[in-house]
N, C-alpha and C positions, 0 to 999 in steps of 0.2 A: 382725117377730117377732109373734107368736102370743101374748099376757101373759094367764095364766089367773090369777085372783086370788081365792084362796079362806080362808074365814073361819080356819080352823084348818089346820095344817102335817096333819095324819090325813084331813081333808077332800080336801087337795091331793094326798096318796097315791092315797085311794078312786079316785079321779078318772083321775090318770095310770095305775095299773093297770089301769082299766078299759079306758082309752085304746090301751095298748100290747097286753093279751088280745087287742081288737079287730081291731089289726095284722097278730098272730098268726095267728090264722081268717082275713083274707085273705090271709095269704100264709104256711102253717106251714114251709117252709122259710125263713123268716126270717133274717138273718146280724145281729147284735146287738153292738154295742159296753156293755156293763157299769161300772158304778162301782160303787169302795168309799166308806168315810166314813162319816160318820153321817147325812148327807139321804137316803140311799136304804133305810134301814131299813126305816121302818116303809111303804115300795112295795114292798119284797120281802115282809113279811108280807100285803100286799094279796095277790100275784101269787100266793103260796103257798094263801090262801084260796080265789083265784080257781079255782086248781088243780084244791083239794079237791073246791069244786063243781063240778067239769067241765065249766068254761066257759073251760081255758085249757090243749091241748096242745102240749108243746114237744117231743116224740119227735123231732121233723124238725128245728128250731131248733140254730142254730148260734150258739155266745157266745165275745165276746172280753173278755177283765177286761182294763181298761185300763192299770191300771199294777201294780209290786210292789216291794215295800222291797228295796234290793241288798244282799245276804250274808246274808238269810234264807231257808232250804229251803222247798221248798213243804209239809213237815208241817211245820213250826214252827207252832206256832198263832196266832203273832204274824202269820204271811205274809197274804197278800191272796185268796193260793188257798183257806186254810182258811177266812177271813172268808165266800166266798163259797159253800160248802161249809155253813157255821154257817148262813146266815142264807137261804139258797134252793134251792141244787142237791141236798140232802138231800131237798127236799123236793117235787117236781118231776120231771118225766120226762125230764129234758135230758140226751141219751145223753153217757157221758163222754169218748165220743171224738171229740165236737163241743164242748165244752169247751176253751177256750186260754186260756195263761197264759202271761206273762214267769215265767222259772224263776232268781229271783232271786238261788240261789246259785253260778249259771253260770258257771266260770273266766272265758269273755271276754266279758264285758258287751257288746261290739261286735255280738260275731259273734250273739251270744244276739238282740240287735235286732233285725240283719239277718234271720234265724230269723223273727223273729214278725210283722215286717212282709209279709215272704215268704209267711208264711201266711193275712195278711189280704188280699192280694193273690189268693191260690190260691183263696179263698172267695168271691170276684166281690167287695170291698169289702164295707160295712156299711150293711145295709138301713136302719137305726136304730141314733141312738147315746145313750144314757141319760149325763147328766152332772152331778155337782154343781158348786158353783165354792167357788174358797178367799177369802176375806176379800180377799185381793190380789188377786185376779181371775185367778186359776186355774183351769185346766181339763185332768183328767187330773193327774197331773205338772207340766204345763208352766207354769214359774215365768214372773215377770213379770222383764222385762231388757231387755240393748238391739235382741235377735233373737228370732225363734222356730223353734225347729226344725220341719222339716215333716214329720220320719221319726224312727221314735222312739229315743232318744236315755238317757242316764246322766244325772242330774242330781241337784245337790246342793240339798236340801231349805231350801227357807228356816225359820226359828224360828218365825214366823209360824207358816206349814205345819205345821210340827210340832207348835206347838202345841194347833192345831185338832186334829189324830190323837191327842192324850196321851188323852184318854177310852177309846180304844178300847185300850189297854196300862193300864188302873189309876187314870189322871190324873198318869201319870208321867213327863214330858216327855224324861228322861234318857234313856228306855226304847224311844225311837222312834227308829228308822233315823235315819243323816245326808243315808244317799241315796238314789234310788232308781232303778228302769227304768220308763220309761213310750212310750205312743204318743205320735207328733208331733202338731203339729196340722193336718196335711191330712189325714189319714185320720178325722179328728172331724168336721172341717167338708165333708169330701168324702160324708161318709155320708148316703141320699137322706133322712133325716130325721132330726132333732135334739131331744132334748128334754131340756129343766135345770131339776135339782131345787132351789128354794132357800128356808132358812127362819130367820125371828132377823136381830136388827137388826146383827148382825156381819158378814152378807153385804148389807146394803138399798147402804152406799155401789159393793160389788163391781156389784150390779145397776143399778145407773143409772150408771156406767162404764161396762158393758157393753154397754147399750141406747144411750145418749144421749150418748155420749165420743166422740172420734175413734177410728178403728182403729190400735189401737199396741201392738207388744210388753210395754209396761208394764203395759199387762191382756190378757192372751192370751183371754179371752175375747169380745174385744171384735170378732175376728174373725169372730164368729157374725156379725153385721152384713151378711159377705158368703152368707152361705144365703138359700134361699129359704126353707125349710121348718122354724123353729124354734118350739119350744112351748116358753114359760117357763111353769111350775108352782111361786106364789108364795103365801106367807101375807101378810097386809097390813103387814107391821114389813118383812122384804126388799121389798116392792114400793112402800115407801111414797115414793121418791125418783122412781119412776114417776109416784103419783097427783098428787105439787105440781104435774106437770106436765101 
């Protein structure tokens, strides 16, 4: 793995957005894996800057949001769609019918999957996948257990999880889905380039699991291990379980 370790979490955005613009220009039809949360904020204010100066066209670029709260519409403003809408696609050239979402108020969750893995498939795969991780060692959706699904799947949110999302609903934990839809984890780690957002000392134990642990369902990120091509983007409190060592 690739550990970039930079003094402030705003530092570590400038950085990866420059990283990923970069991408872009060589290769604008690009197929892009997305996350929500609160690590990719203030990269999506970078990528939007970078926009404005026009040093970053996505006209050609194809994006996939990786996961969405089940039995929320995609106007709800609670959804994942509009999160992603609020904080970059408004702002930015990404036609919107390269644009993909789980449509989280789908009668059949299943078939909704099958749907959206079908269409990552139809897209030649994901050139690049942007990721943060959860406290538990999370990536995407994909909770820590005694499996991991490899295609993307229904899942019921751990407290934890949920936790960590109550900021983005008010600080209101009640307020956040129980469950959701998300990609598995082959199409994250199958993607030819990876890169994980992480910052605060609530994720440093998630990141030295993931680095320095065995490969286990219990941190589904810990499968990154098996890529070749990952860039960790860390502030020194998440990478600090790195540097003892």
């Amino acid at each position: 793995m690739n550990v970039r370790v930079f003094a402030t979490e705003q530092e570590a955005a400038v950085a990866c957005a420059a990283h990923i613009a970069a991408e872009v220009r060589s290769k604008p039809d690009l197929v892009m894996g997305l996350p929500t949360g609160r690590s990719p904020i203030n990269f999506y204010k970078e990528l939007v800057a970078s926009h404005r100066r026009g040093e970053l066209d996505l006209s050609r670029a194809t994006s996939f949001t990786l996961d969405e709260f089940l039995g929320v519409p995609p106007d709800d403003p609670a959804s994942f769609q509009a999160y992603m809408e609020r904080h970059l696609f408004r702002y930015v050239n990404l036609a919107p019918e390269r644009t993909h979402f789980f449509d989280g108020s789908a009668p059949d969750a299943e078939a909704e999957c099958a749907r959206y893995d079908a269409a990552v498939v139809a897209a030649g795969g994901m050139d690049l996948v942007l990721l943060g991780i959860g406290p538990n060692g999370h990536i995407a959706f994909n909770e820590p257990g005694d499996s991991v699904h490899a295609t993307s799947h229904r899942v019921l949110l751990s407290r934890e999880t949920r936790q960590t999302l109550a900021p983005l609903v008010g600080d209101d934990v009640s307020k956040v889905p129980m469950a959701a839809l998300t990609l598995g984890v082959a199409p994250l780690i199958q993607g030819k380039q990876v890169h994980l957002l992480a910052f605060g000392a609530g994720k440093a134990a998630a990141v030295t699991a993931m680095v320095h642990g065995p490969i286990t369902p219990r941190c589904p990120a810990s499968f990154l291990q098996l890529h070749r091509d990952v860039y960790l983007w860390l502030d020194p409190i998440a990478a600090r379980g790195l540097q003892r060592r």
